[in-house]
C-alpha angles and dihedrals in degrees: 000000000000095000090049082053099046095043092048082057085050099048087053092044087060105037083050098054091046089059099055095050088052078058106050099048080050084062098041088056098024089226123161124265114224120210137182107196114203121186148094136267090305084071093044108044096102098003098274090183098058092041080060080055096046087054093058093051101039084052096039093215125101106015113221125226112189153170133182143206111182111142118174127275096007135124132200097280092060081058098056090041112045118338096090088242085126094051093048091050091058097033089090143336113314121185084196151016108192111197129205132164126157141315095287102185105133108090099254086047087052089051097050100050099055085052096054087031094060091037090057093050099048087049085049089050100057088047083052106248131122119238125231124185114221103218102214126187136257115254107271087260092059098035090133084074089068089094088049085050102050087052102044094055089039090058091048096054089048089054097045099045094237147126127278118218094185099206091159090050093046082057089053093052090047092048091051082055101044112004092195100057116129105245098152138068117237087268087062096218101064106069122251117257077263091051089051091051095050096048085046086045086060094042092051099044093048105045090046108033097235120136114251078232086078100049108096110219121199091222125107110278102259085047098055088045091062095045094046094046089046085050100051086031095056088045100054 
């Protein structure tokens, strides 16, 4: 147990340096990162996508080129089956395809995202993109599960040899530092205009090796601290 441990930290030690070298040599060129973002409403709630964009711009470092399907209520496996995300995928170059379906906590869930997980990515490699898995959050009446959802995702990105942008830990870290940020939408499930730009502050950070500490964020100083220290804490 403690070698697979040991090898899965590894494997996201790897994928995250290499990572960070892709992004450096972005900033070095200022080329554009393309990026295919595949997911549900918890992508699209806010326009995560775009707030990634935002980032790029607002740091002028690495640009950001992107398109989205995220359509409500679907996994990986719709993808695959009937949203266009396939075609998109192969409609032109993509960098990376960051994937992101529920919670998937429950074992079956957990099963069937690392299947679909490692099916995306060996389509995306021979397309020529790396794949990164966006780690979401548990609905607040379920946050117990945040410790399910971390691993879950964790084990997906491992299978699929691909890179881990941990959203739902970087909430974990915010919330040690200020309990009553507000993280959720009303729904309590979709995340707040905040919670998007924390799990876009992670996204961007990690695909293109900048620290969270040059993104400039539009929120009151204390506010974008704590964002800035959940995200780098929640990338080491």
């Amino acid at each position: 147990m403690r070698r697979a441990a040991l090898a899965a930290a590894l494997a996201l030690a790897v994928t995250g340096y290499a990572a960070a070298q892709v992004g450096e040599a972005r900033q070095a060129s200022r080329e554009p990162l393309r990026v295919l973002f595949v997911g549900n409403s918890l992508t699209a709630t806010n326009d995560l996508p775009a707030i990634v964009a935002a980032f790029g711009r607002a740091a002028k470092r690495v640009p950001i080129e992107y398109a989205t399907v995220a359509p409500g209520g679907v996994n990986l496996e719709d993808h695959w089956s009937f949203t266009g995300a396939r075609d998109a995928l192969l409609a032109r170059p993509w960098d990376v395809v960051v994937l992101q379906q529920g919670p998937s906590s429950l074992p079956e869930s957990q099963a069937d995202l690392k299947r679909w997980a490692m099916r995306w990515a060996d389509l995306a490699r021979e397309q020529g993109a790396r794949t990164a898995l966006l780690a979401v959050w548990p609905e607040e009446a379920r946050s117990y599960a945040f410790p399910a959802v971390v691993q879950s995702y964790r084990a997906a990105a491992v299978a699929a040899r691909g890179t881990l942008l941990p959203a739902g830990s970087a909430w974990l870290a915010a919330w040690r530092r200020s309990p009553r940020l507000a993280l959720y939408g009303p729904d309590d499930f979709h995340p707040s205009v905040l919670g998007s730009t924390l799990a876009a502050l992670v996204v961007y950070a990690r695909l293109t090796g900048t620290p969270p500490g040059a993104v400039p964020l539009p929120f009151r100083p204390r506010t974008a601290r704590i964002l800035r220290q959940a995200a780098a804490e929640a990338l080491r």
